[in-house]
C-alpha positions in Angstrom: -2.1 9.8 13.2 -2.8 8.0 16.2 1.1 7.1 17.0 1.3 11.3 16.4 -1.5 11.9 19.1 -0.1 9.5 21.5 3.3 10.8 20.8 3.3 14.0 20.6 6.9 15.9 19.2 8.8 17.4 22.0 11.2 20.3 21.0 11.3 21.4 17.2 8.7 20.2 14.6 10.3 18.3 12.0 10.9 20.2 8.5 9.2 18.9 5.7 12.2 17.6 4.2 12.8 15.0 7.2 9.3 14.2 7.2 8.9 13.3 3.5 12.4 11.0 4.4 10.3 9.8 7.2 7.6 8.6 4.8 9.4 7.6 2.0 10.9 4.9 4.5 8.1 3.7 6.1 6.6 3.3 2.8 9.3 1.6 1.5 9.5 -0.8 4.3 5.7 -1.4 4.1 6.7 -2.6 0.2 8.5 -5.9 1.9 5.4 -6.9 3.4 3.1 -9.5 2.1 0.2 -8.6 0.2 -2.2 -9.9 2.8 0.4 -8.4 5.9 0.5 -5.0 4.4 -3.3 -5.1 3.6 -4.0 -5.7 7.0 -2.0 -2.7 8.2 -3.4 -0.4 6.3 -6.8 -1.4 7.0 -6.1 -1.5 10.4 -3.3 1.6 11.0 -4.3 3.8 8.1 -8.0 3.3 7.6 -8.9 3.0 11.3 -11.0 -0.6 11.1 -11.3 -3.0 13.7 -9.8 -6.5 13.7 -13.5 -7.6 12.7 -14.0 -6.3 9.9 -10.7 -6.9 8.5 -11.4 -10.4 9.3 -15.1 -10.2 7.7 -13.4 -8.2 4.5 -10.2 -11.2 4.0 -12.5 -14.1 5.3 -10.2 -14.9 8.2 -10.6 -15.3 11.7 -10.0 -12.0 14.2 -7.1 -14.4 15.5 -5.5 -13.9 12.2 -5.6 -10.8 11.6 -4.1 -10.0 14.9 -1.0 -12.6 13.9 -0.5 -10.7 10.8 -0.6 -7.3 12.4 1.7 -8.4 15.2 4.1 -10.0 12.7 4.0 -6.9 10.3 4.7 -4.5 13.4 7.9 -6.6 14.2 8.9 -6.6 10.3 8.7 -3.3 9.8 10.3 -2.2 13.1 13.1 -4.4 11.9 13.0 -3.1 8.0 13.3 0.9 10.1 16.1 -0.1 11.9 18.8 2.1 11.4 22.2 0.7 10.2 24.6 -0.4 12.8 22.2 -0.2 15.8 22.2 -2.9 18.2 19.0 -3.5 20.6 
């Protein structure tokens, strides 16, 4: 919701058929994280909570939770890559 807000769609709105596609691969590409890497993005991008309390909630240091969100961001950019694109 937030990437939506700071991103708003330019031109046509997507059909619902490309946005369930949409979803289906994210969710999929969430499903190679670790346990503890995906927990910490949904906590974070999903439910809205601050580093913090993620930390408070896993017993970890801010610090931490920050590494795992940074390395989960790169995995799944990588995991939503489409085939045959070079960067």
């Amino acid at each position: 919701a937030r990437h939506r807000a700071a991103h708003p769609p330019v031109g046509v709105a997507p059909s619902p058929e490309s946005a369930l596609v949409a979803s289906a691969a994210v969710w999929q590409a969430m499903a190679t994280l670790a346990p503890r890497r995906r927990a910490v993005v949904v906590m974070h991008e999903l439910e809205g909570l601050p580093v913090r309390a993620i930390a408070e909630v896993l017993a970890v240091r801010p610090v931490t939770v920050r590494w795992h969100l940074h390395r989960a961001r790169l995995e799944l950019a990588r995991a939503l890559k489409a085939p045959g694109r070079t960067s």
